[in-house]
N, C-alpha and C positions, 0 to 999 in steps of 0.2 A: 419637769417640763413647764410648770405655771410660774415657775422662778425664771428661767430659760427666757420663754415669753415675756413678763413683765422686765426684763433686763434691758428684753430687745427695743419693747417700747418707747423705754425710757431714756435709750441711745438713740435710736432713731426715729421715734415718734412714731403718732400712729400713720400719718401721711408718709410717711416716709416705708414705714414697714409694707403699706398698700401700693408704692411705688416698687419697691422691691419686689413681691409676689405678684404685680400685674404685669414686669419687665419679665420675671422669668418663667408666667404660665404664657403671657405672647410667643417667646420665643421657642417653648416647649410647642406648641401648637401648631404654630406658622412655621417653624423651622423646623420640627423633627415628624408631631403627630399626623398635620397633613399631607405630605409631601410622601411618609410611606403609605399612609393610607391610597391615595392616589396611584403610587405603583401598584399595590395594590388590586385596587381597579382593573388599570388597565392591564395586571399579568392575567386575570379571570373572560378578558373579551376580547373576540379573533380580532385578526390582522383585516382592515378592511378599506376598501377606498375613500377616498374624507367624504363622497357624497349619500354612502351607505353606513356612515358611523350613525347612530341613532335609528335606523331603522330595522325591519323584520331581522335581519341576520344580525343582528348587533344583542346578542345573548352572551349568558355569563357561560364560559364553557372551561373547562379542563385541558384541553385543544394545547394549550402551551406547555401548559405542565409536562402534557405526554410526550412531548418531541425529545424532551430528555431522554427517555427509556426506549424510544426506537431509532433513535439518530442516533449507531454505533460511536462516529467521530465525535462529538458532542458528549456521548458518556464516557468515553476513554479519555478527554479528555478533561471531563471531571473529577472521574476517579485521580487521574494522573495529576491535576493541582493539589488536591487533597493530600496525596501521599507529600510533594512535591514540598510542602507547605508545613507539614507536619518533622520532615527532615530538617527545614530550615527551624524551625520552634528547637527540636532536639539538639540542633551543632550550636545555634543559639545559647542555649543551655548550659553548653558544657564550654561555651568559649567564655560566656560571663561569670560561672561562678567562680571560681577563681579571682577572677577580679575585681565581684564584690566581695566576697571574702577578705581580701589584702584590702581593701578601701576599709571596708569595716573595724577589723580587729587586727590589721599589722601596720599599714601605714598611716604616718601621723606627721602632722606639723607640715612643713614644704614639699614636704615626701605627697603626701595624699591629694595637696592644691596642685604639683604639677600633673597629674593623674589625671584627677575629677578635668583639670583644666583642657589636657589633652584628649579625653575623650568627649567633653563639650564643644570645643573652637571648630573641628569639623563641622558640624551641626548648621553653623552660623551659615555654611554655603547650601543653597537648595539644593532642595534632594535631586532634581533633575541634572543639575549640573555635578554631584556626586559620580550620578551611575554613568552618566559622559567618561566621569576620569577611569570610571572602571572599565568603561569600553574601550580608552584607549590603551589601559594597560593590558588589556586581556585580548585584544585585536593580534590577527595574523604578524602585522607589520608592530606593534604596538612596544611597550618597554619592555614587557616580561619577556618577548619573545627574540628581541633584541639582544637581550641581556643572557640569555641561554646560547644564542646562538654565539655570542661574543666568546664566552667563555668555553665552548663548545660541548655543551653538554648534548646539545642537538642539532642536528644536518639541516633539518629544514623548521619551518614552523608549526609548530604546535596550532592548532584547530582548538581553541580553550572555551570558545561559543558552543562546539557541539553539545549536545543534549541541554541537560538540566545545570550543570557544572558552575556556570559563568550566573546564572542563574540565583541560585543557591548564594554562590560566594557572593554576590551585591545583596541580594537582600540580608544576611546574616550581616554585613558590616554596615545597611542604612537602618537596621531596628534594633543594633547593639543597645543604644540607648534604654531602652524600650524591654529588656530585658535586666539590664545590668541595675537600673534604681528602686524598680520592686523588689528585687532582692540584698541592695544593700539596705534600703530601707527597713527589711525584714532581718538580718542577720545582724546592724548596727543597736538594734534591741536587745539584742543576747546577752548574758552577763559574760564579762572575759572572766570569772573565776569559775565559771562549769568547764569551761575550755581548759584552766590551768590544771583545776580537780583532777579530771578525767586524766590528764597529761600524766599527772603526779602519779598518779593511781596502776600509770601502764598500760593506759588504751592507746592504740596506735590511731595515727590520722586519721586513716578512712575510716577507723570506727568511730571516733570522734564525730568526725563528719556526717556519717551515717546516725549514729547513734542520739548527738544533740543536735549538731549543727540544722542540720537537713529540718529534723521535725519541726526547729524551731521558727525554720525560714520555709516555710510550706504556703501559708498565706503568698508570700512574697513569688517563690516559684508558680504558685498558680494563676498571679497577677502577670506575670513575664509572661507564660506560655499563651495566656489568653490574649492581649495583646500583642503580641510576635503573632502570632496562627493567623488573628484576623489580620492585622497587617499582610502578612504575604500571602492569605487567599486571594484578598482586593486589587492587591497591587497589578498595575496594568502597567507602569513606569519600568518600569525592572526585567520584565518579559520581552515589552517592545523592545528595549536597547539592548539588552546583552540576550536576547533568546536569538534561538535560530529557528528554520520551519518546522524542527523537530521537537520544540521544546514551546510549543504552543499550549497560551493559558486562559482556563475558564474567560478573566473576566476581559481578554481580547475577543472573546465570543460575542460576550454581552454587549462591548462597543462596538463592533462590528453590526450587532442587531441595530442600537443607537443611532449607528451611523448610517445605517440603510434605510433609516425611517421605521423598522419593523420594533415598535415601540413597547409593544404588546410580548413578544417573544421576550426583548431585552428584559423587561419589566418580571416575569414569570422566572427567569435563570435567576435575574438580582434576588428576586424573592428567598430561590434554593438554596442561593449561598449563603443570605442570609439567614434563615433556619440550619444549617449547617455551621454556621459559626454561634449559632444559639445552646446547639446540640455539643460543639464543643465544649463552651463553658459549662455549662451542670457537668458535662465530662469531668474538667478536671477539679470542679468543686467537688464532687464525688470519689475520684482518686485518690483528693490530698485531702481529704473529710474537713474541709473547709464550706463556712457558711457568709453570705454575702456581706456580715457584718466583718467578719475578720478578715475578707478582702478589703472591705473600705478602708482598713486602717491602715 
């Protein structure tokens, strides 16, 4: 560590080094520490008219918290992202590894640049304008439905918006990413001679899989699922365009409060999901007996 430090000094001085750590406790502070502290705040104190905010009713109360637990639509509605969320983490899962898998230890040379490339270049178009194209291919009148009916596998159109469906399938294809690099990242580490060993020796794929592969890329799967989960709890982009009224999500509740002025309520839900996506991570560090150093890596 005192090597470390005197290295750092010596590259970028001591002005420099004090540049550095005041650019990034400012923005730690100003940009992450007060902002939730603030929500905060405000999730602990009622809803009240601006000329009664500071006075006698203006106490720290629980009031918000509680409306979760008696406001049936609101807890069904959270249970139901939760699950919702955790589906999409799981089809996530088993859509990427495969793919990093072949990225890692099969494809090589142009083989793997058109790949990496082709699941990158999408990227380059914003997310919003993504789940647009997914609306339009998943829409009543839209291509997919077109295209069935062309060929007539179906009389009328398909309804691809009801429920969670339309849902699911946009977020799994806007946090592919997001799954697919922690895990190539973690399985590109593997030696290919345990792979061959095992091969040689008579162990079939999925035990292979099971047996090296898997444990070996465990940091990596727990870095994907943590990522993917919170991505589609939060996501409020994905709901609005491809949900229908049945397929209504947490944090459209939360905007909803936002957007009503009720600052207080939205600020107290923000809070649950976030302790809820907190409680997922030790989850799955706990699963895959992973510790936060071997996630960093």
């Amino acid at each position: 560590m005192r090597k470390l430090r005197q290295d750092a000094i010596r590259q970028f001085g001591t002005f420099g080094i004090l540049l550095i750590l005041g650019t990034v406790g400012f923005w730690v502070i100003c940009m992450i520490l007060l902002p939730q502290l603030i929500m905060i705040d405000y999730s602990f104190r009622p809803f009240l008219p601006l000329r009664e905010i500071g006075g006698p009713e203006d106490n720290y109360t629980l009031k918000n918290y509680m409306v979760l637990f008696t406001n049936e639509f609101h807890r069904i509605i959270f249970i139901k992202t939760i699950w919702a969320s955790v589906i999409v983490t799981v089809t996530a899962l088993f859509v990427c590894y495969p793919i990093s898998f072949y990225l890692a230890k099969v494809a090589k040379g142009a083989r793997f640049s058109l790949i990496l490339v082709g699941l990158i270049i999408p990227y380059w178009i914003n997310e919003l304008l993504r789940i647009f194209a997914w609306q339009l291919i998943l829409s009543d009148a839209g291509v997919l439905n077109q295209f069935l009916l062309t060929i007539n596998i179906i009389a009328d159109p398909i309804n691809f918006r009801a429920g969670n469906g339309a849902v699911i399938m946009g977020m799994v294809y806007a946090y592919i990413l997001f799954m697919v690099f922690p895990l190539y990242n973690a399985m590109e580490s593997l030696d290919r001679n345990q792979i061959d060993a095992a091969h040689d020796l008579g162990a079939s794929w999925p035990r292979i899989h099971w047996h090296i592969v898997i444990p070996h890329a465990k940091p990596g799967i727990a870095v994907g699922c943590i990522m993917t989960f919170m991505l589609a709890a939060g996501s409020i982009a994905a709901p609005q365009l491809l949900g229908s009224p049945s397929s209504f999500w947490f944090t459209q509740i939360i905007y909803t409060n936002f957007e009503t002025a009720n600052w207080n309520q939205g600020a107290a839900y923000s809070m649950v999901l976030a302790g809820l996506c907190l409680i997922f991570i030790f989850s799955m560090m706990k699963i895959f007996k992973v510790n936060l150093r071997a996630i960093a890596k």
